[in-house]
C-alpha positions, 0 to 999 in steps of 0.5 A, a space after each residue: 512546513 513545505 510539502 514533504 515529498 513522498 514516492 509514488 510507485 508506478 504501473 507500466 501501460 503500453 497506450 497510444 503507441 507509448 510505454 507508459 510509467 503511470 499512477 492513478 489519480 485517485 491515489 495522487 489527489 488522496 497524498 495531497 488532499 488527504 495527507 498534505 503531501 507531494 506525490 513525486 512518481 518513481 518510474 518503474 526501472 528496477 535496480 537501474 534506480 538508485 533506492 538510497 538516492 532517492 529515499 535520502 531525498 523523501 520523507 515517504 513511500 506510497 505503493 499503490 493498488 493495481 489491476 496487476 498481480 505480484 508475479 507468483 515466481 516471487 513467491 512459489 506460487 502459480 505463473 499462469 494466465 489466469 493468475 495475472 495480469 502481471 507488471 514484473 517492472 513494478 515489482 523490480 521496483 516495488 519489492 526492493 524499494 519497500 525493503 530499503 523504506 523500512 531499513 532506513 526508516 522511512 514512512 510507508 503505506 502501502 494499499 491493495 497490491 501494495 500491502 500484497 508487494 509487502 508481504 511478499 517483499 518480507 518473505 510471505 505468499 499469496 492466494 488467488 482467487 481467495 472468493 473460490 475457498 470455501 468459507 471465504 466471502 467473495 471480496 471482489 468488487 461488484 459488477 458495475 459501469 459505476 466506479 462509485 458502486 464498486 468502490 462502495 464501503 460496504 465490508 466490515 474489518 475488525 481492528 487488532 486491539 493494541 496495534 498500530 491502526 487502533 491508534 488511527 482508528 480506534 479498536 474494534 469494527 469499522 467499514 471499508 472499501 475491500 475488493 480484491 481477488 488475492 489476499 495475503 496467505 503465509 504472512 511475512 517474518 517481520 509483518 504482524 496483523 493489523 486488522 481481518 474481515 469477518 472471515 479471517 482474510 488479514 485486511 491490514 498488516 503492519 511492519 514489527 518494530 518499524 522505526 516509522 508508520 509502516 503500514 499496508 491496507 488491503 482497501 482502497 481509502 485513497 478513492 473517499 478520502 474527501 468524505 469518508 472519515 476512516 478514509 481519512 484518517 489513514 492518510 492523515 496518519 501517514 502524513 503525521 508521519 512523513 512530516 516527522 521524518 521530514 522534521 528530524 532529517 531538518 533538526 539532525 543537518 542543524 545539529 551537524 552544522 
């Protein structure tokens, strides 16, 4: 089969005196290198978009991570300063995009600000600054020049028995790259836990009677996906998936004709 075509979400950066529409390339090289994909990127323009149009045209949604935050007012929490840095375009694109992905039963995986925008997309809340609550260990990346040591697998998450990522992963304890400053706090109506880091913070989430792989990450696979097997094996999984959506959309347009 073809390389199925898969969304990408897009940061809005202002740079070189242009507005950028942008994703990182670790994220681009992990959707083709780590689940045979083609990453097409969606530009970041809201309800100017037309969502059924272009998941009528994909066989998968990928939402990125960020340096950004959701924006508090789209869940009741606290618009300031030190909560941000925020991209209120991303999120007029992201939150309805994952809506209508799950509806229609398109393939999703959504990673570090992703799975936070799916939450949040489903109804849920966030925390900030979740390394000031006591009890809580500090999920944020280390401080170095070296993206190699911040992106260290360093933290241990434990796999739901009976979920969807046991059947990726296997049950139990496997290491990751976390590193975050937010997490999901009130989780949403239709999402159920996938996985927890040894303080309880919900490392992944997955969405309840998806018709597809509807999957969120709070680490980042996409940046050892070439030489982590867990990393891969995430990605692979998604690309299982977009290819079977991309397999029933060919056989029900044969069945019709």
């Amino acid at each position: 089969m073809q390389q199925p075509l898969v969304a990408v979400s897009t940061d809005v950066r202002q740079f070189d005196n242009y507005t950028w529409h942008a994703a990182p390339q670790q994220y681009i090289e992990a959707a083709i290198a780590g689940a045979g994909v083609f990453p097409l990127l969606v530009p970041s323009f809201g309800d100017r978009l037309d969502f059924d149009e272009l998941l009528s045209s994909v066989d998968g949604v990928m939402v990125t991570g960020s340096k950004s935050n959701v924006h508090p007012s789209l869940y009741g929490g606290d618009p300031s300063e030190a909560n941000g840095p925020y991209d209120p375009a991303r999120d007029s694109t992201t939150l309805p995009l994952i809506r209508k992905a799950i509806e229609r039963g398109v393939p999703l995986l959504a990673i570090c600000r992703g799975i936070q925008e799916l939450n949040v997309a489903l109804g849920g809340t966030l925390g900030t600054e979740i390394q000031e609550r006591e009890g809580t260990l500090d999920h944020r990346a280390p401080v170095s020049d070296n993206q190699d040591e911040r992106f260290g697998i360093h933290q241990t998450i434990s796999i739901k028995p009976g979920s969807c990522l046991a059947g990726v992963f296997g049950a139990g304890d496997i290491k990751v790259n976390s590193l975050h400053r937010q997490a999901i706090d009130r989780l949403g109506s239709k999402l159920q836990v996938e996985a927890v880091a040894t303080d309880g913070t919900i490392e992944a989430v997955s969405v309840k009677d998806a018709r597809a792989f509807a999957v969120g990450v709070q680490w980042h696979p996409e940046y050892w996906v070439r030489s982590d097997s867990n990393s891969a094996k995430i990605f692979r999984a998604f690309g299982d998936a977009v290819r079977l959506h991309a397999a029933a959309k060919v056989g029900a347009r044969a069945a019709a004709e």
